[in-house]
C-alpha positions as CSV (number, residue, x, y, z in Angstrom):
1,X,22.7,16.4,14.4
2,X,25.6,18.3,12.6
3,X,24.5,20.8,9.6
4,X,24.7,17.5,6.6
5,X,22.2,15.2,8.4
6,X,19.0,16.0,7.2
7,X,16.1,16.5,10.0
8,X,14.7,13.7,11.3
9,X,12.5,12.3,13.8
10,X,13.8,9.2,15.9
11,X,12.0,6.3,17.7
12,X,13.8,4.0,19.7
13,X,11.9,0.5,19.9
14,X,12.6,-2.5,21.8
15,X,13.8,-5.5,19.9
16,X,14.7,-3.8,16.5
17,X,18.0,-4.9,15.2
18,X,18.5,-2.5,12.6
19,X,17.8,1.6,11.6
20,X,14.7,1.9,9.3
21,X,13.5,5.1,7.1
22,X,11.0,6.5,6.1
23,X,9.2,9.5,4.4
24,X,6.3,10.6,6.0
25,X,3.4,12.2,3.5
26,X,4.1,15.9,4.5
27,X,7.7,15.5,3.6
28,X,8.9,15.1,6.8
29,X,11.8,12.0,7.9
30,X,10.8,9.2,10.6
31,X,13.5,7.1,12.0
32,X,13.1,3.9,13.6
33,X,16.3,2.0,15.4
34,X,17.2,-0.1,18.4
35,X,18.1,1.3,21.4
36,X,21.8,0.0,21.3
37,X,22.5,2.0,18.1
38,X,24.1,5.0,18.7
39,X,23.2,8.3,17.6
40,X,26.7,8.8,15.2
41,X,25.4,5.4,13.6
42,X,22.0,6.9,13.1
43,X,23.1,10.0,11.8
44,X,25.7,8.2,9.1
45,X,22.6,6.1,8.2
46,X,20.7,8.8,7.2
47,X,23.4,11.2,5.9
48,X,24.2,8.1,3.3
49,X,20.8,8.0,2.5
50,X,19.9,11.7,1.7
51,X,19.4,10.6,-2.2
52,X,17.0,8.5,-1.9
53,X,15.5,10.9,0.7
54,X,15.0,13.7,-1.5
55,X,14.0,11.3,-4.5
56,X,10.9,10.0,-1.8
57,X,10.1,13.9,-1.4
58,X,10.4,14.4,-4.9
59,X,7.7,11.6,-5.6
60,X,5.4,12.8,-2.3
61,X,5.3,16.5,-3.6
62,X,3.8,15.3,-7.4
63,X,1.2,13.3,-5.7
64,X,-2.4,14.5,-4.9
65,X,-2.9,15.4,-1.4
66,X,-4.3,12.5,1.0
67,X,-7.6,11.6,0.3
68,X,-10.0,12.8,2.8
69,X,-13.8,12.2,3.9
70,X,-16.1,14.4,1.4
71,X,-17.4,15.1,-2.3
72,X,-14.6,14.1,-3.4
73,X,-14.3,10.8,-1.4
74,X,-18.1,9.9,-2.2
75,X,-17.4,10.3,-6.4
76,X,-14.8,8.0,-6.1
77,X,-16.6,5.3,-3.8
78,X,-19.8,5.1,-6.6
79,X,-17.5,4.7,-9.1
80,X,-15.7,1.8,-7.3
81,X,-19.4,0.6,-6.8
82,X,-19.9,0.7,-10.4
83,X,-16.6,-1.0,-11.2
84,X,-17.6,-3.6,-8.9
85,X,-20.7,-4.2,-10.2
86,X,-19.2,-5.6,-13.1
87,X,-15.4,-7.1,-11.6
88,X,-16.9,-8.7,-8.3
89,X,-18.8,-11.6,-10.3
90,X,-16.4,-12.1,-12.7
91,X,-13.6,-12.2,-10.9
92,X,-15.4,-14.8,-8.3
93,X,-16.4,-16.6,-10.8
94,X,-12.6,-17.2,-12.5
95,X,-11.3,-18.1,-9.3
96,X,-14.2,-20.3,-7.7
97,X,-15.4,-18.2,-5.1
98,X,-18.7,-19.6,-4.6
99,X,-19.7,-17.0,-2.4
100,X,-18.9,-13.5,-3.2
101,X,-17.6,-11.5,-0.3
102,X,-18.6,-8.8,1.5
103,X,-17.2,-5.7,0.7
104,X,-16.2,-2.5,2.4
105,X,-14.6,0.8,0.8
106,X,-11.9,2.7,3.4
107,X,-10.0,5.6,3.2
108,X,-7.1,3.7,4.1
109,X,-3.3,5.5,4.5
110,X,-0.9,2.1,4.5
111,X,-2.6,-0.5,2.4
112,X,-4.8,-0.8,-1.2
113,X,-7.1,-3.5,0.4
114,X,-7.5,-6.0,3.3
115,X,-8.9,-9.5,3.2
116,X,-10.3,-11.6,6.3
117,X,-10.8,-15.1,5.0
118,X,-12.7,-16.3,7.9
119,X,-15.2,-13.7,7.8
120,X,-15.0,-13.6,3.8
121,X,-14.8,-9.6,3.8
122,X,-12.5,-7.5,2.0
123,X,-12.0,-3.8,2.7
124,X,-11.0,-1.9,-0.5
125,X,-9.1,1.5,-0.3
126,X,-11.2,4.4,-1.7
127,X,-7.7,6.1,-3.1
128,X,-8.2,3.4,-6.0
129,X,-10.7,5.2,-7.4
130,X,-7.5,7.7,-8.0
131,X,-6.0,4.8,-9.6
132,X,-7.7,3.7,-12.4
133,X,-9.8,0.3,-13.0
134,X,-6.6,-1.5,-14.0
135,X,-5.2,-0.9,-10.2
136,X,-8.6,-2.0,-8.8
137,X,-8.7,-5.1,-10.8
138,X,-5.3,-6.1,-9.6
139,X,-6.2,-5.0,-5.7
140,X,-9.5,-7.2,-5.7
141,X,-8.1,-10.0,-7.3
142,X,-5.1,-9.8,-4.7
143,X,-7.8,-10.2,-2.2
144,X,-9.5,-12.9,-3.2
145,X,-6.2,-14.6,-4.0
146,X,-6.4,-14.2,-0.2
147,X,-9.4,-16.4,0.3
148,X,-7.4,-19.0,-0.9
149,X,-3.9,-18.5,0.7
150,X,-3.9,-16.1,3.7
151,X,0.3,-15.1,3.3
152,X,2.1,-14.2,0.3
153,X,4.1,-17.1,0.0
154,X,4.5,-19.2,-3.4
155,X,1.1,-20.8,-3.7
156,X,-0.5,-17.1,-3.1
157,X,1.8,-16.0,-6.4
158,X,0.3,-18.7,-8.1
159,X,-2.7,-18.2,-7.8
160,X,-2.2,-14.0,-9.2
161,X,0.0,-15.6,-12.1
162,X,-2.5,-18.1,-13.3
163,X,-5.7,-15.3,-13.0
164,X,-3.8,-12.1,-13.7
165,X,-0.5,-13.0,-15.5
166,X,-0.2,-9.2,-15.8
167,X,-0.5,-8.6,-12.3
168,X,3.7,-7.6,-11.5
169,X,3.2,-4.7,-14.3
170,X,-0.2,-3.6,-12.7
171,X,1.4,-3.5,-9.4
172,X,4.8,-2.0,-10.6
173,X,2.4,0.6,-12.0
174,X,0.2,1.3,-8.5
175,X,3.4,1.4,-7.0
176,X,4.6,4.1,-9.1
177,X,1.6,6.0,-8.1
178,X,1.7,5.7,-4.5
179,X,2.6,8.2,-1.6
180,X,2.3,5.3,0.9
181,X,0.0,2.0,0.6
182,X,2.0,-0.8,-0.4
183,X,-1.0,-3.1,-1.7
């Protein structure tokens, strides 16, 4: 790598066809690209894309370190408990789950929630108790939109827009929040 490409770290994987990017939670760059690319390629790709590299840093270094097991953790999983207390029936009820699912709180690092229709349980991250109720509203109803559609194709978003109609701003807002889960 000459002096202008930024640090990174490369994988090569089998069957990729393009270069992907991405800013790992301690600041540091991960690579991923095919193994027919070459390196010159790989290195233009990221040299074009130092911006929004240091933008990602930016964000990552204004966020709250990673949630881990503790005090901390346990604070934030009654207060999901409490929330859930309330959201859990209502929310079933609204969108004709006739039997609520079981539930499970994770520290999770890539996703906000999880949903296994067949065994009707849904994991929810603890980090949403970081969030707010308004982020775990939308994350819980996103998972029980899954009970009903299992992708996230046009009758899934059909199902958010006629129970949350707000759910695009809530999720624009989560997102705008995050270091990494994309839920």
């Amino acid at each position: 790598m000459n002096e202008s490409t930024p640090e990174y770290t490369l994988t090569r994987k089998k069957g990729m066809r393009r270069v992907w990017l991405r800013v790992v939670a301690d600041g540091s760059l991960a690579v991923s690209a095919p193994y027919s690319m070459s390196r010159s390629t790989i290195d233009g790709f990221v040299r074009a894309k130092s911006g929004w590299i240091e933008k990602r840093r930016s964000l990552i270094t204004d966020l709250p370190p990673q949630l881990e097991a503790g005090p901390e953790a346990e604070q934030l999983k009654a207060w999901i408990w409490e929330q859930l207390d309330e959201l859990m029936p209502m929310w079933c009820e609204r969108m004709g789950v006739d039997v609520e699912p079981r539930v499970s709180l994770k520290i999770m690092t890539s996703r906000w929630g999880s949903c296994n229709a067949v065994r009707r349980r849904v994991s929810l991250n603890v980090e949403l108790g970081r969030r707010g109720r308004d982020a775990l509203e939308y994350v819980l109803v996103h998972e029980l939109a899954h009970l009903f559609e299992s992708n996230h194709g046009l009758g899934f978003y059909a199902i958010m827009d006629r129970h949350l109609p707000d759910w695009k701003a809530r999720r624009a807002a989560l997102r705008s929040l995050q270091k990494k889960p994309q839920r």
